[in-house]
C-alpha positions in Angstrom: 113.0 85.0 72.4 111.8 83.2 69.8 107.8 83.3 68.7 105.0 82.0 71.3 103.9 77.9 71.0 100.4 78.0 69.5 98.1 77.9 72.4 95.2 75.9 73.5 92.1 75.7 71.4 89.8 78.4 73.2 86.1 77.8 74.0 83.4 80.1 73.5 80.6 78.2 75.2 82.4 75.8 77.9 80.2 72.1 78.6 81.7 72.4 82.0 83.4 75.0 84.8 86.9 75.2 83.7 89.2 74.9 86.8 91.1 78.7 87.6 94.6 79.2 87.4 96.7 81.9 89.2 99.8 82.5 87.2 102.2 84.1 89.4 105.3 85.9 88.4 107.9 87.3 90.2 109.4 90.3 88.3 112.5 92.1 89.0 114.2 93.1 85.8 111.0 92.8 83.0 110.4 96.2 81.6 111.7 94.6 78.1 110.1 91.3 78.1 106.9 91.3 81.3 104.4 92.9 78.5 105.4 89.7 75.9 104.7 87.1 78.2 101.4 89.0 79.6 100.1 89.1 75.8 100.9 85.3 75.2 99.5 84.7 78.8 95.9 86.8 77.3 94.2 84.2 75.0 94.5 81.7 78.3 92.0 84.2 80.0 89.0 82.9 77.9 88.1 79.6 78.5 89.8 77.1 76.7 90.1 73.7 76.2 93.5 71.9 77.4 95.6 69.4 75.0 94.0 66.7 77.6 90.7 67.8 76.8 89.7 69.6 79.9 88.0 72.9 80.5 90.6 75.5 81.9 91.1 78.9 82.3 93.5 81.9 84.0 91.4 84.1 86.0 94.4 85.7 87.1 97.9 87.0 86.5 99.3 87.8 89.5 102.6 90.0 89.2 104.9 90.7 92.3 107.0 93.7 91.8 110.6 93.1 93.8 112.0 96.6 93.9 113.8 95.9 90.3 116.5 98.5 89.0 114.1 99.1 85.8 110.8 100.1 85.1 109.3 97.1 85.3 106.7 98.9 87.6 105.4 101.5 84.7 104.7 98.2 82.9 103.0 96.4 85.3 100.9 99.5 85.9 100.1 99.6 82.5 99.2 95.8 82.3 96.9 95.8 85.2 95.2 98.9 83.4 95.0 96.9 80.4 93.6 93.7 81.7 91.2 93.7 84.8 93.0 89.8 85.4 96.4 91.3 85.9 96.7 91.9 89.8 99.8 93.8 90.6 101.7 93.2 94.4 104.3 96.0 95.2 107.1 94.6 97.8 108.4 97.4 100.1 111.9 96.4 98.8 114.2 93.7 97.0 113.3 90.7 98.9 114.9 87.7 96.1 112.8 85.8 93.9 111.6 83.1 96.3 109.6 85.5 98.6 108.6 87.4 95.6 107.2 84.1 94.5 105.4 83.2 98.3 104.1 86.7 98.1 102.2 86.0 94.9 101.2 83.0 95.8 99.6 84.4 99.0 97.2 86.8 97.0 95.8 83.9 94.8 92.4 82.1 94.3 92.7 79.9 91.4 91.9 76.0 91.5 95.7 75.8 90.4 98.8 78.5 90.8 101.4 78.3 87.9 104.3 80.2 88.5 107.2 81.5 86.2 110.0 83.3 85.2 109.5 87.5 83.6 111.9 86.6 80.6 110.5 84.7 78.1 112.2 81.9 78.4 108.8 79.8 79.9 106.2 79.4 77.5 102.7 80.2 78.3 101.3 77.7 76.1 102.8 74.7 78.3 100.4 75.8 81.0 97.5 74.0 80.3 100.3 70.9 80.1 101.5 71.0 83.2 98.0 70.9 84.3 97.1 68.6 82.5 100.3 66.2 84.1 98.8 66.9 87.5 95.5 65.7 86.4 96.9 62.7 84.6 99.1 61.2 87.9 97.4 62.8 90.3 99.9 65.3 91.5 99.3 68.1 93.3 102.9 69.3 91.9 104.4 69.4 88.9 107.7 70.8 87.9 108.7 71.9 84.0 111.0 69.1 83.0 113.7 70.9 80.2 114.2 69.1 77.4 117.1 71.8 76.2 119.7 73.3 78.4 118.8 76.6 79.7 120.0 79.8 78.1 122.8 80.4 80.7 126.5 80.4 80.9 128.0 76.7 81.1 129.7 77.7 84.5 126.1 78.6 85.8 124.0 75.7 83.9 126.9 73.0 85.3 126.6 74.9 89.0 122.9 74.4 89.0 123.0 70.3 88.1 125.9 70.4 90.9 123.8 71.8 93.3 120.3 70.2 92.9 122.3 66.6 92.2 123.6 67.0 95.3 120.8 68.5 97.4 118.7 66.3 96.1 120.2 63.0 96.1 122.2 63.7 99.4 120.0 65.2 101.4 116.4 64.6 100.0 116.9 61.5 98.7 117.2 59.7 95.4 113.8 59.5 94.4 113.4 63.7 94.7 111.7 65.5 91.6 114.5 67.9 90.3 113.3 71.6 91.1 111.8 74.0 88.6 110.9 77.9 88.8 108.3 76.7 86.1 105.7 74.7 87.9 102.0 73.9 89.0 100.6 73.3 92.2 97.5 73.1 94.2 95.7 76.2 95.0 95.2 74.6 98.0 98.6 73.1 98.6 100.5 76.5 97.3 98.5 78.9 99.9 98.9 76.6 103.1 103.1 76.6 102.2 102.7 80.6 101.7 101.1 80.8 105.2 103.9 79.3 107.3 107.1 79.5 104.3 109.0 81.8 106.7 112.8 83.5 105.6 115.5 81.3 104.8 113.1 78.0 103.7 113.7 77.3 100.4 110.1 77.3 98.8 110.1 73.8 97.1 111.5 71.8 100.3 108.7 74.0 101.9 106.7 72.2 99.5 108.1 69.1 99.8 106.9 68.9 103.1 102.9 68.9 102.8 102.7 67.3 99.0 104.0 63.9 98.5 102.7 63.2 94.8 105.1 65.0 92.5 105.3 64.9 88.7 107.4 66.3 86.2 106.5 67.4 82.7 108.4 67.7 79.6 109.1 71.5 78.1 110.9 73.4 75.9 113.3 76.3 77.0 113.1 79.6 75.1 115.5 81.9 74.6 115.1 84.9 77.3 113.9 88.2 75.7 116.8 90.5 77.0 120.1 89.4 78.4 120.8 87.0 80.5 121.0 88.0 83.8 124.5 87.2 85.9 124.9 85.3 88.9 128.3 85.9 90.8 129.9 82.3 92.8 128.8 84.1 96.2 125.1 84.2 94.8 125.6 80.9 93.7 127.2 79.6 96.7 124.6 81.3 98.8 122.0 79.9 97.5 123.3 76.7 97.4 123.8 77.4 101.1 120.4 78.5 102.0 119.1 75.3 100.0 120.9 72.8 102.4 119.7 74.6 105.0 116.3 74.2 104.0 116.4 70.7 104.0 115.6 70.4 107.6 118.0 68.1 109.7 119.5 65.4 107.3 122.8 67.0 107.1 122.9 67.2 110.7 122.0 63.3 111.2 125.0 62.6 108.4 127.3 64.2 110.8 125.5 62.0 113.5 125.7 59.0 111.5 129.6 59.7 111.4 129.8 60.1 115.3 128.6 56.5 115.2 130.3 54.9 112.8 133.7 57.0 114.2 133.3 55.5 117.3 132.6 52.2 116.5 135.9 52.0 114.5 137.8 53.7 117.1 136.6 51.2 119.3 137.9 48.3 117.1 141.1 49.9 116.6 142.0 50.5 120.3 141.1 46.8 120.7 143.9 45.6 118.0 146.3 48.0 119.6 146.1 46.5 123.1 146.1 43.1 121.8 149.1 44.0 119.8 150.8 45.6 122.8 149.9 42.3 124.9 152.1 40.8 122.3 154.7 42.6 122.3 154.6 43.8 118.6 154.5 47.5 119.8 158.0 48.8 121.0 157.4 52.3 121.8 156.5 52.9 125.3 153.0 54.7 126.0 151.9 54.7 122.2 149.2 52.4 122.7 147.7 54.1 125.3 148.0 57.8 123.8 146.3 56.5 120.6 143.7 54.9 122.4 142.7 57.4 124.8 142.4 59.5 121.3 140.8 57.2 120.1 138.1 56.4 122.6 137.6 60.2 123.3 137.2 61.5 119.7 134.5 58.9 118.7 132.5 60.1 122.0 133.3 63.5 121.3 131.4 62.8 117.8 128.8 60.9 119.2 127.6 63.4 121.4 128.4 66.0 118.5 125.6 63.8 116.9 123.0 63.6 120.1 123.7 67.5 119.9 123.2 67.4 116.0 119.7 65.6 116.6 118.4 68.3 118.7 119.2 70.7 116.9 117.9 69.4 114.2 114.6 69.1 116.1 115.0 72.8 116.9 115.8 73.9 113.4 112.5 72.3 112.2 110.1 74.2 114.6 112.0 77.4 113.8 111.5 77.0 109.5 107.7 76.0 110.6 107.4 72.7 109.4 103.8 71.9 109.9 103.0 68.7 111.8 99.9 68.3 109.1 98.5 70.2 106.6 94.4 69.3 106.0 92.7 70.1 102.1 89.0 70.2 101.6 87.1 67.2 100.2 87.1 68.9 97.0 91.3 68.6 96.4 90.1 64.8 96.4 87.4 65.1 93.9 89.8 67.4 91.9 92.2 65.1 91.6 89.6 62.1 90.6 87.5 63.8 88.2 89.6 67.0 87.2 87.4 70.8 86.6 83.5 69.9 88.1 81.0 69.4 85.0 78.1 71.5 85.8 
């Protein structure tokens, strides 16, 4: 892991209340690298002044133990003994990073909740950035951009552009903000998606659901302070799985869309056979009508597969708890007008 980014300049007496952060981490395997990232995270819990010029500070680290093989909960003990802005959750059992992540969130109070990886490889210095990008477009979510490929395997680094190219693109639609374990978000925004995320939503479609302004901001990648941890293809093609899911119903309204268009060309097809067999271009006795009874009868068969598809699509929403509206207080407006409130 190589040295940490030099930080924000700090401010002894602030002009104006710096807005909170709640830096959440999910931590699973960070007996060798958790205590780094805490101490780089440490000069953030002084006021400080962002490179945008605005008045921020953490007022909280927030680290969710996930039942990790190590003894990553000796350190966290030791952190939140250290610091009185370290706040330790302990999960009853290995629950995945996602939940680990909504758990955090849950627990938080800051203006703004940051979350990233245990490793390393996330500096804590580009945390005042990516606040600073939310205040600067008026996001209420913005997503590390890397501007260096991440210290994985190829096969895993190609399998993760595969998968978000596709999920995104295909499913979300072309204008989607590629994902990121290293982002901001609303206080506001982040605790109304950990109050209804349930298990198996995929936390940023849950968050692409109740926040429509999205940035992205530019980072560096950092080595990771231990080694890199493995991800077999039935991880990889699990959570690839469970991502689709998420997505709600637009993979079931592309199988609709094909019962249509089936159909439709079944239905011109049978016509060109008939009118062929009128003709007398077809010689073989009861072809034309086997083919178009197959025909006819698969594109309904795949239109009513899509009807089906629609419904349960409807169904599937209700069950992930996709909220029909999500309200924020007048000050997520001001927030996002005049960034942290001068006093």
């Amino acid at each position: 892991m190589t040295g940490p980014a030099e930080a924000p300049s700090a401010v002894e007496t602030p002009t104006a209340d710096p807005a909170q952060i709640s830096v959440v981490i999910p931590v699973y395997r960070g007996a060798d690298t958790l205590a780094r990232v805490v101490e780089e995270l440490a000069p953030l819990a002084t006021p400080f002044v962002s490179p945008g010029g605005r008045p921020l500070v953490v007022a909280e680290v927030v680290l969710v133990w996930d039942n990790g093989p190590d003894d990553s909960d000796a350190v966290i003990r030791d952190l939140a003994a250290a610091h009185p802005w370290v706040r330790p959750v302990w999960l009853s059992r290995n629950f995945g990073q996602h939940p680990a992540t909504v758990a955090g969130i849950a627990v938080t109070r800051g203006d703004w909740v940051v979350t990233m990886d245990e490793d390393g490889q996330h500096d804590p210095a580009d945390v005042a950035r990516l606040v600073d990008t939310a205040y600067d477009q008026r996001a209420a979510l913005v997503y590390a951009q890397p501007t260096n490929a991440a210290p994985h395997s190829a096969f895993r680094n190609l399998a993760s552009r595969l998968t978000k190219g596709v999920v995104l693109r295909a499913l979300t639609g072309p204008s989607a903000v590629p994902f990121h374990s290293f982002r901001a978000i609303h206080g506001e925004h982040a605790r109304a998606v950990a109050a209804y995320c349930g298990p198996g939503v995929y936390l940023d479609i849950a968050l692409a659901w109740v926040i429509g302004a999205t940035a992205t901001c530019p980072t560096a990648l950092r080595t990771e302070g231990r080694e890199a941890a493995g991800y077999s293809l039935r991880r990889l093609l699990s959570h690839f799985w469970r991502l689709v899911l998420s997505t709600g119903n637009r993979p079931l309204r592309l199988v609709s869309g094909l019962g249509v268009l089936t159909a439709a060309l079944g239905l011109v097809y049978a016509v060109v056979l008939v009118v062929q067999r009128i003709v007398g271009t077809t010689d073989v006795a009861g072809w034309t009508t086997i083919v178009v009874v197959v025909l006819l009868v698969g594109g309904v068969t795949l239109l009513s597969l899509g009807v089906i598809a629609e419904y349960v699509g409807m169904a599937a929403g209700m069950s992930m708890g996709k909220p029909l509206y999500v309200a924020m207080s007048d000050s997520f407006v001001r927030v996002r007008r005049d960034g942290p409130r001068a006093r």
